[in-house]
C-alpha positions as CSV (number, residue, x, y, z in Angstrom):
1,X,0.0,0.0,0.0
2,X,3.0,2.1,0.8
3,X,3.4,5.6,2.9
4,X,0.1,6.7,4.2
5,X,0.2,10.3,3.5
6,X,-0.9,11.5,7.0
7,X,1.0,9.7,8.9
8,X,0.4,6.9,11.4
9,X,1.7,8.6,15.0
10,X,0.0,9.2,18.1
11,X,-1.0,13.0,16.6
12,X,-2.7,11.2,14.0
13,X,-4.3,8.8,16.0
14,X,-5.9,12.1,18.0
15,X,-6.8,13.6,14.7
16,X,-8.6,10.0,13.5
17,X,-10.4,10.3,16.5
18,X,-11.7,13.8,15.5
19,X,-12.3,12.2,12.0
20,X,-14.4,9.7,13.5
21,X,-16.6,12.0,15.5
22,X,-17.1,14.1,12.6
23,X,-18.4,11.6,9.9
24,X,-20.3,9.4,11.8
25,X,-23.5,11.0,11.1
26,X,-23.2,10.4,7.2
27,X,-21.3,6.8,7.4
28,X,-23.7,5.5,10.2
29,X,-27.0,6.6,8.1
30,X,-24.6,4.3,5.1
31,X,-23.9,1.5,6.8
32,X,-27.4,1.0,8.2
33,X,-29.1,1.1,4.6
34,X,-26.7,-1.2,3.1
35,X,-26.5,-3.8,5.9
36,X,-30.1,-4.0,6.1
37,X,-29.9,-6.1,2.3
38,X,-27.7,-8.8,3.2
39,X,-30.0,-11.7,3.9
40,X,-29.6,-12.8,7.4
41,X,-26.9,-12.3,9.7
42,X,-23.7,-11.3,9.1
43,X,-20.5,-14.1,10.2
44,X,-17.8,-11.8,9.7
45,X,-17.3,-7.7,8.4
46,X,-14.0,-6.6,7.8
47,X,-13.3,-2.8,7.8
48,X,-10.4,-1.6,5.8
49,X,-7.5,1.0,7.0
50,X,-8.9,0.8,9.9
51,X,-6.7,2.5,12.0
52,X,-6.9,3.2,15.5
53,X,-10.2,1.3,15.3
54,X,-12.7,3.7,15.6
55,X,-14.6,3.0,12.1
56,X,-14.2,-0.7,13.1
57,X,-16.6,-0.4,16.2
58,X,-19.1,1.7,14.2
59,X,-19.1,-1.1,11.8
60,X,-19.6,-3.8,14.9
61,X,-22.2,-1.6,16.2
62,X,-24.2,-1.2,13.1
63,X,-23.8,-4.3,11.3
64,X,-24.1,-6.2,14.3
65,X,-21.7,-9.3,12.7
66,X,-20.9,-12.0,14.7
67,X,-17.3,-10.9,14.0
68,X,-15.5,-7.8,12.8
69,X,-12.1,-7.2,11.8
70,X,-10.5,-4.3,11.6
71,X,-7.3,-4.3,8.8
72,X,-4.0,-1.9,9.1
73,X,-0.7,-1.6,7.5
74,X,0.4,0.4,10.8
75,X,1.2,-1.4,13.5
76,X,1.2,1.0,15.9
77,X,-2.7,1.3,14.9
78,X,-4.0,-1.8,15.3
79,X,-1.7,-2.0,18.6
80,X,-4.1,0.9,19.9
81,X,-7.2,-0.6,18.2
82,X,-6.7,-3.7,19.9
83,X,-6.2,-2.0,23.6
84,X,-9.8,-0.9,23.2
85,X,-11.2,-3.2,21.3
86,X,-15.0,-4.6,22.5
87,X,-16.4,-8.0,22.3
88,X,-16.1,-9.6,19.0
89,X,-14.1,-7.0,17.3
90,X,-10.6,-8.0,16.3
91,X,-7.9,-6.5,14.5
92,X,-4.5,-7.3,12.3
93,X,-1.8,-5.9,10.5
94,X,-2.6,-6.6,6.7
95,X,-1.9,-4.1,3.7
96,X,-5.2,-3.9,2.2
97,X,-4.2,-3.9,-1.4
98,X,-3.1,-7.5,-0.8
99,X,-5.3,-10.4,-1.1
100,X,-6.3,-12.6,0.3
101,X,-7.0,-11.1,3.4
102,X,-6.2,-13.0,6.8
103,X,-9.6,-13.9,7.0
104,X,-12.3,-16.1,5.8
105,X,-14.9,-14.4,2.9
106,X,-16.5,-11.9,4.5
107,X,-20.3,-11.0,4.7
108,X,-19.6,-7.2,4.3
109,X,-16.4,-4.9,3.5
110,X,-16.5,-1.7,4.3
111,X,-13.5,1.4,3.6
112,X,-13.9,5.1,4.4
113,X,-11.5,7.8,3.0
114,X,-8.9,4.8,1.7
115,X,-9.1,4.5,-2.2
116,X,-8.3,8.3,-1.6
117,X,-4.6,7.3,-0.9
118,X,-4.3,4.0,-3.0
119,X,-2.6,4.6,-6.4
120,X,-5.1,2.3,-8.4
121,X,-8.6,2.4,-7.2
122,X,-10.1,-0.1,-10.0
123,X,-7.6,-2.7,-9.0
124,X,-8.4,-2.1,-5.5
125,X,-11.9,-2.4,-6.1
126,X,-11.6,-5.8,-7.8
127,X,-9.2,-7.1,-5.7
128,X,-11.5,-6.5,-2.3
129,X,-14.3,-7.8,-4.5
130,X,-12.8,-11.4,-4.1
131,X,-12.8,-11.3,-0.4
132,X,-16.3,-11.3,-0.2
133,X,-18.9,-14.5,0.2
134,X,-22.0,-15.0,-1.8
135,X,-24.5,-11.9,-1.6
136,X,-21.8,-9.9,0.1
137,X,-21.4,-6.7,0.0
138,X,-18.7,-3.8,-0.5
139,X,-19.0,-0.4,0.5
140,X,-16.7,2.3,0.4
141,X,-17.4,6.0,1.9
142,X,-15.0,8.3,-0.1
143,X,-15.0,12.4,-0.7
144,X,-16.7,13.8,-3.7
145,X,-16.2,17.4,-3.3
146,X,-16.0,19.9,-0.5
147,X,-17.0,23.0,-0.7
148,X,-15.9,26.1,1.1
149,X,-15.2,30.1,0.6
150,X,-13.7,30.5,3.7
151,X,-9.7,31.6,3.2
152,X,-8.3,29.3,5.8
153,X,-9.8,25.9,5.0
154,X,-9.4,26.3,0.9
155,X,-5.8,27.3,1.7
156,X,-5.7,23.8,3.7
157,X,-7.8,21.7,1.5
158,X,-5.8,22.8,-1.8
159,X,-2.5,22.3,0.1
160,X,-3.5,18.8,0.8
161,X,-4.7,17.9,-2.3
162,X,-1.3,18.4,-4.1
163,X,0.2,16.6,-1.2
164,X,-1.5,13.8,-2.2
165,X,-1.5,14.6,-6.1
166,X,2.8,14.4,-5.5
167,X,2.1,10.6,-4.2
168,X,-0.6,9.7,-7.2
169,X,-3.4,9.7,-4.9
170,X,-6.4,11.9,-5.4
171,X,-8.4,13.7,-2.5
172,X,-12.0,14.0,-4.1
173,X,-12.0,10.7,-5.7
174,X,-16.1,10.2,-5.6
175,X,-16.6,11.5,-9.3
176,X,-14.1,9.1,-10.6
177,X,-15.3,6.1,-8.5
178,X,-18.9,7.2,-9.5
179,X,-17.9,6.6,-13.2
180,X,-16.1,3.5,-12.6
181,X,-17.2,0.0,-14.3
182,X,-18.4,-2.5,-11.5
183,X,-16.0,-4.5,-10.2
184,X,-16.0,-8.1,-11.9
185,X,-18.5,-10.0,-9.9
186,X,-20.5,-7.2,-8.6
187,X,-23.2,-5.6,-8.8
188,X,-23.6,-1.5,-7.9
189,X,-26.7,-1.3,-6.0
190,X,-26.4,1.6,-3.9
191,X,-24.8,5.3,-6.1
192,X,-26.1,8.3,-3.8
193,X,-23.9,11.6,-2.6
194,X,-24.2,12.6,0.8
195,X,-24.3,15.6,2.4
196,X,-22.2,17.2,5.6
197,X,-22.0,20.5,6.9
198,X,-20.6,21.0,10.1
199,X,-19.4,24.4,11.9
200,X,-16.5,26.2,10.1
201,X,-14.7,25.8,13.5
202,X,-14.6,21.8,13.9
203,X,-13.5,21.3,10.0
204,X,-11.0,24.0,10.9
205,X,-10.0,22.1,14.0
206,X,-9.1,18.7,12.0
207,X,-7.8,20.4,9.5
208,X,-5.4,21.9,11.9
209,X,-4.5,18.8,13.3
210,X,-4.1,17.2,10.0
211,X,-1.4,20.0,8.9
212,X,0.6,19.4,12.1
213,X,1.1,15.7,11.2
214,X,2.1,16.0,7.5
215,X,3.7,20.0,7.2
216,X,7.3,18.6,7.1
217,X,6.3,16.1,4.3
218,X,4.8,19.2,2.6
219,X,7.9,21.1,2.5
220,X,10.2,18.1,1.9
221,X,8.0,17.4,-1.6
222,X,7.8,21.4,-2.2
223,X,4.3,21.5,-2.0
224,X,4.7,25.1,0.4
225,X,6.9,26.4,2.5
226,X,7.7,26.3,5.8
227,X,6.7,29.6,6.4
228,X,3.8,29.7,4.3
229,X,2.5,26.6,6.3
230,X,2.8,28.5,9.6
231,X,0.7,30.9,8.4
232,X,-1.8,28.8,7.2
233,X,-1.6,26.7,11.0
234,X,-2.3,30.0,12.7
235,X,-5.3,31.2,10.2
236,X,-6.8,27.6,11.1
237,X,-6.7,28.1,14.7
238,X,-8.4,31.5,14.2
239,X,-11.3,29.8,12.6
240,X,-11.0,27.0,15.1
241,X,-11.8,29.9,17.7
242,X,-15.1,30.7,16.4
243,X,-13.2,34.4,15.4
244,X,-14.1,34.1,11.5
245,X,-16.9,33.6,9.9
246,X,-17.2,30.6,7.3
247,X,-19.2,27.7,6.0
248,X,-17.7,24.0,4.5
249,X,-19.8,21.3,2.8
250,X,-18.8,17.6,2.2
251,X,-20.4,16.0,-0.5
252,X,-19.5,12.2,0.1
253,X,-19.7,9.6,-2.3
254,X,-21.2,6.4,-1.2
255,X,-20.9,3.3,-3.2
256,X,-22.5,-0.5,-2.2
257,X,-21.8,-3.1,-4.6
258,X,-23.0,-7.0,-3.9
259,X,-21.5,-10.1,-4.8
260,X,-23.8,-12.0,-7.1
């Protein structure tokens, strides 16, 4: 899978968490559609890029599988995934772009915000595809656009997108994926963009914490400077405040595609 572009250190882990609390609306109201047309129970989900776990247990709590597993290339992820991890939710260090997984076929696969920072989507896509059982499915929660005026958070969100355009990666990938063939095997069943618009100050305040972890990588691949990024760290904590006015919509792509 290679480098993961925002880093995998206990910062990051905090600004997951963030992450998590932000999108749960939207990936919650997802995951409860889709599950509900599986047939029967689910024996095992598996979420992908899992990190410190946090998507894994909204999976286990929505899905309600008998199992869940949670797959990381970081070790020092699933390390803090596991330390909280409830009943019936596991965890392992895997590289998602390599099959199979260290698994059985599972019911449901689920992946938010990871074809984002995978160099080939399609093959991705296909390769997950044979991981699942008969009837399951595969969903994948991914950014379509985001939308915002406000000085601070475009400054951030076009920063990051070339940081992740110098590694081949793509930050609002739902379009693309949107346009996409179905995988071989599956069936699309489920094609809708959803909406998100929290306060200016909480994107703000991720967005801060995501610039902390990856600035250095930033100016190592000459994306901005140093000094230009300190700028843009203290006009984020200015928003983060609640000093300047601004509004930011997500627009998240979210795909379901069964096994026939």
């Amino acid at each position: 899978m290679g480098e993961y572009a925002f880093g995998d250190t206990a910062p990051a882990a905090r600004r997951l968490g963030l992450l998590a609390d932000v999108f749960e609306p939207p990936s919650r109201g997802f995951l409860e559609r889709c599950s509900g047309d599986r047939p029967g129970p689910v024996d095992l989900a598996v979420d992908l890029g899992c990190g410190p776990g946090h998507s894994t247990r909204l999976v286990a709590s929505v899905v309600g599988a008998r199992r869940t597993l949670g797959l990381d290339q970081s070790g020092s992820f699933v390390a803090l995934a596991q330390a909280g991890a409830p009943p019936r939710v596991g965890y392992a260090v895997h590289d998602v772009t390599v099959v199979p997984f260290p698994c059985p076929p599972a019911g449901l696969i689920y992946g938010r915000f990871l074809l984002t920072h995978l160099p080939d989507p399609p093959a991705a896509l296909a390769a997950w595809a044979t991981q699942l059982v008969p009837g399951g499915l595969l969903l994948v929660d991914e950014v379509e656009r985001i939308d915002t005026a406000q000085p601070a958070l475009r400054g951030y969100l076009d920063t990051a997108a070339a940081l992740l355009a110098s590694r081949g990666h793509r930050l609002e990938i739902g379009g693309a994926l949107h346009r996409l063939p179905d995988p071989p095997g599956l069936a699309r069943h489920h094609d809708r963009v959803a909406r998100l618009a929290p306060p200016a100050a909480r994107a703000a305040e991720l967005f801060a914490q995501n610039l902390a972890v990856w600035r250095d990588n930033a100016v190592d691949a000459g994306i901005a400077t140093g000094a230009a990024l300190a700028r843009l760290a203290a006009d984020l904590h200015v928003v983060a405040s609640g000093s300047s006015a601004g509004t930011i919509t997500w627009e998240l792509r979210q795909l379901a595609f069964q096994q026939a």
